[in-house]
C-alpha positions in Angstrom: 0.0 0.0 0.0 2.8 2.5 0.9 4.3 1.6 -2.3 1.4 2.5 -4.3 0.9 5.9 -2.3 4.2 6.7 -3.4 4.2 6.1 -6.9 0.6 7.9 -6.7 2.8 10.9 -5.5 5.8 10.8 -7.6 4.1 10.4 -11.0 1.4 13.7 -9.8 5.1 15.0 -8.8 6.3 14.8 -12.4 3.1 16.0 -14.3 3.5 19.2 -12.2 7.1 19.5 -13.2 6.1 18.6 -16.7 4.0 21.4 -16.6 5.3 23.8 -14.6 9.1 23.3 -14.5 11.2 21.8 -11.7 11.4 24.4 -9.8 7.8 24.4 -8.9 8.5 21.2 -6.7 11.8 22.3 -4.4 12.4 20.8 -1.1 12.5 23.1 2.4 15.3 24.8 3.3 16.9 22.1 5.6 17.2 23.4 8.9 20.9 23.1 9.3 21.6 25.5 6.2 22.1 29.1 7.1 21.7 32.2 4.7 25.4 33.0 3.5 25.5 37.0 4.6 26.4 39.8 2.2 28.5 41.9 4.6 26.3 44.8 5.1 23.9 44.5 7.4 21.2 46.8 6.1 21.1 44.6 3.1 20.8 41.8 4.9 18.1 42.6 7.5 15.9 43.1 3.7 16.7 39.9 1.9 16.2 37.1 5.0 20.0 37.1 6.4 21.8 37.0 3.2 22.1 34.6 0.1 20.9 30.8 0.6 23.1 27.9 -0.1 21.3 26.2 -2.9 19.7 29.0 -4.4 20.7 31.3 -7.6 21.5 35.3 -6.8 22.2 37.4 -9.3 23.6 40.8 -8.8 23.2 43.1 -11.6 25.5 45.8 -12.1 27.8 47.6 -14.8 31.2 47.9 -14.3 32.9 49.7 -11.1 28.7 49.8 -10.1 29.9 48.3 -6.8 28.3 44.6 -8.0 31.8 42.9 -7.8 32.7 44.2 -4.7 29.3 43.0 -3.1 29.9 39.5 -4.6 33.9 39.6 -3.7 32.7 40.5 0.4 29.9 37.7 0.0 32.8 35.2 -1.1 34.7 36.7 1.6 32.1 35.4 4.5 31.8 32.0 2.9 35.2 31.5 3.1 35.0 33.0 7.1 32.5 30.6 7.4 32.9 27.2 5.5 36.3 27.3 3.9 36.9 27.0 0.0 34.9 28.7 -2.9 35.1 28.8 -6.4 35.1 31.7 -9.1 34.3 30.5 -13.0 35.2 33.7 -15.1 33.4 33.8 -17.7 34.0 37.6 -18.2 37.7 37.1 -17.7 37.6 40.5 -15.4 38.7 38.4 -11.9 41.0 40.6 -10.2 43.1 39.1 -7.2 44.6 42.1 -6.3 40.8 43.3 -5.7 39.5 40.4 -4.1 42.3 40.4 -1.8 41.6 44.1 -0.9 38.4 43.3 0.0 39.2 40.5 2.1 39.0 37.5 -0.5 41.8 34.9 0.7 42.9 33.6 -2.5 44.3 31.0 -0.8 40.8 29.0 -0.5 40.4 30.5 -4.2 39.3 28.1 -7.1 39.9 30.0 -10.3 38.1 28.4 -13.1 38.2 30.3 -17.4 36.1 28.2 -19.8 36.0 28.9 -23.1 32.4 29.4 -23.4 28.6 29.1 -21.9 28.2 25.2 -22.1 31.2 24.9 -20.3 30.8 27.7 -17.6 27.4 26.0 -17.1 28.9 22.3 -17.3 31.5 23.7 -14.0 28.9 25.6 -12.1 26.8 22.5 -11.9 30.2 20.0 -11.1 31.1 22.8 -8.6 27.2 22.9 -7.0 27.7 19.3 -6.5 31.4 19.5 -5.1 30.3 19.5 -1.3 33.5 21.2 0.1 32.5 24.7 -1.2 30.5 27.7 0.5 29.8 29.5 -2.8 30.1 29.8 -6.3 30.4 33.2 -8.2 29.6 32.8 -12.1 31.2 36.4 -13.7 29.4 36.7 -16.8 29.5 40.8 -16.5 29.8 41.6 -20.6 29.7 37.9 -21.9 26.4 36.8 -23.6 25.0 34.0 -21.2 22.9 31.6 -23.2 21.2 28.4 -22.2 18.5 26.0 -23.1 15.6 24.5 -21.7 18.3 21.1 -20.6 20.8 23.5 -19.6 18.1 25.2 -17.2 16.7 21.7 -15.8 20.4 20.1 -15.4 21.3 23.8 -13.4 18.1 23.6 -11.1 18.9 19.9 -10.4 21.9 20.7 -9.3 21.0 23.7 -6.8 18.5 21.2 -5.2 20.9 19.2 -3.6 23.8 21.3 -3.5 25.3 23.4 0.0 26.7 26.2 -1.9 25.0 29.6 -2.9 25.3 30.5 -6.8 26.1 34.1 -6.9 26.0 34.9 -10.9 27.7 38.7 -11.5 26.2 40.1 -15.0 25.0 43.1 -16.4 21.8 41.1 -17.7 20.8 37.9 -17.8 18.0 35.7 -20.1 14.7 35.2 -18.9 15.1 31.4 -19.5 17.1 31.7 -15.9 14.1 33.7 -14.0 12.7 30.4 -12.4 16.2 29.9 -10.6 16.3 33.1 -9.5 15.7 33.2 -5.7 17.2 36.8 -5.4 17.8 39.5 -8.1 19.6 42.5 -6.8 20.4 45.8 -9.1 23.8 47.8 -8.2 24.3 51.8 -8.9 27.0 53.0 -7.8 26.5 56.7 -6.2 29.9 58.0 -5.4 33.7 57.0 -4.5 34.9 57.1 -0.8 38.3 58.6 -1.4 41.3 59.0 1.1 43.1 62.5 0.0 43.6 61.2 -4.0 43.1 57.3 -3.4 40.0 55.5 -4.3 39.0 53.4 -0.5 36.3 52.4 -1.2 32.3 53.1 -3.2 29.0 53.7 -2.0 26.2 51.8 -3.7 21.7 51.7 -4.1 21.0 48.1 -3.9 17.8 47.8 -5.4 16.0 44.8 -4.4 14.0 43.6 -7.8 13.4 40.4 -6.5 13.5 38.2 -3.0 12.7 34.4 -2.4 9.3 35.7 -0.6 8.2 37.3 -4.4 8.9 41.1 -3.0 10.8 43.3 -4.5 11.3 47.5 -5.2 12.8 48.1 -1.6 16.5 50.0 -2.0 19.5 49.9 0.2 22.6 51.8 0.4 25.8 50.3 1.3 29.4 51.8 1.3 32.6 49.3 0.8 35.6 49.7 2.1 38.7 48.3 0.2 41.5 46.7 2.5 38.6 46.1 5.0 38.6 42.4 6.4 34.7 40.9 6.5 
């Protein structure tokens, strides 16, 4: 009889994916997972403590908008909190120097460069899937990010069981990946914190244009400090 109830519910399972898509099935947030934080607590106090490990954020942002230095501070506290993470540039714009400044230990850095979008997927999904990592930042930023209905379905697979938070870095991103999103934030820079004539640091809006509760259209400011650990 229990066998019967459960094929009952897995093949009603699959006609709602078939439907739907997988992600309208998605197990609860296990309870010993803990949102990764951003850094800045404003931010975080808006979007439920920070990225979660298994979900897709994206952070939109042009370039010196302050979007890489939020992702580079995220990395930052996963590696504070859980060791190793992993960077596949895409955009081929990583800069250690940068990463360091802002408290990155390149150390517990996995530097990945494939050649193209099937294989930046192909490595996010291997890396989702690794187990020893905290997060994964994809750097599209001025690469064209394509992907099919498989490459979608493989990539949401992957986020269900995985313990890491995908962080993807671009300027814009298809509305094939909209269903993975759990968290979209938009990144304007608003000035540069300078020390007499040296650049320290930016101040940033942080629009929120999407959270895993459905919101969205709330703003935060942050300001970044570079050589700033955590």
């Amino acid at each position: 009889m229990a066998d019967d109830r459960t094929d009952v519910l897995q093949r009603a399972l699959a006609q709602l994916q078939a439907r739907w898509g997988d992600r309208i099935i998605a197990p609860a947030r296990r309870a010993d997972l803990t949102p990764l934080p951003t850094g800045f607590a404003g931010l975080d106090a808006q979007i439920g403590g920070g990225l979660w490990p298994g979900r897709m954020s994206v952070l939109l942002g042009h370039p010196t908008s302050g979007a890489t230095s939020l992702a580079l501070r995220a990395l930052a506290n996963a590696q504070h909190a859980s060791g190793p993470v992993m960077v596949i540039d895409l955009a081929r714009q990583f800069d250690p120097h940068l990463a360091g400044r802002i408290g990155v230990d390149i150390g517990l850095l996995v530097l990945s460069r494939p050649p193209d979008t099937g294989a930046a997927l192909t490595i996010v999904r291997e890396a989702l899937g690794n187990g020893a990592l905290g997060a994964v930042l994809l750097d599209v930023s001025e690469a064209k990010l394509s992907a099919s209905a498989a490459d979608v379905r493989r990539l949401s697979q992957a986020l269900m069981g995985s313990q890491a938070a995908l962080i993807v870095l671009a300027q814009g991103i298809p509305s094939a990946f909209d269903s993975l999103t759990d968290l979209r934030l938009c990144i304007e820079r608003l000035a540069w914190v300078r020390q007499g004539t040296d650049v320290a640091g930016l101040t940033a809006r942080v629009r929120i244009d999407k959270d895993h509760a459905g919101g969205g259209g709330r703003a935060v400011q942050i300001e970044v400090r570079y050589g700033e650990d955590g």
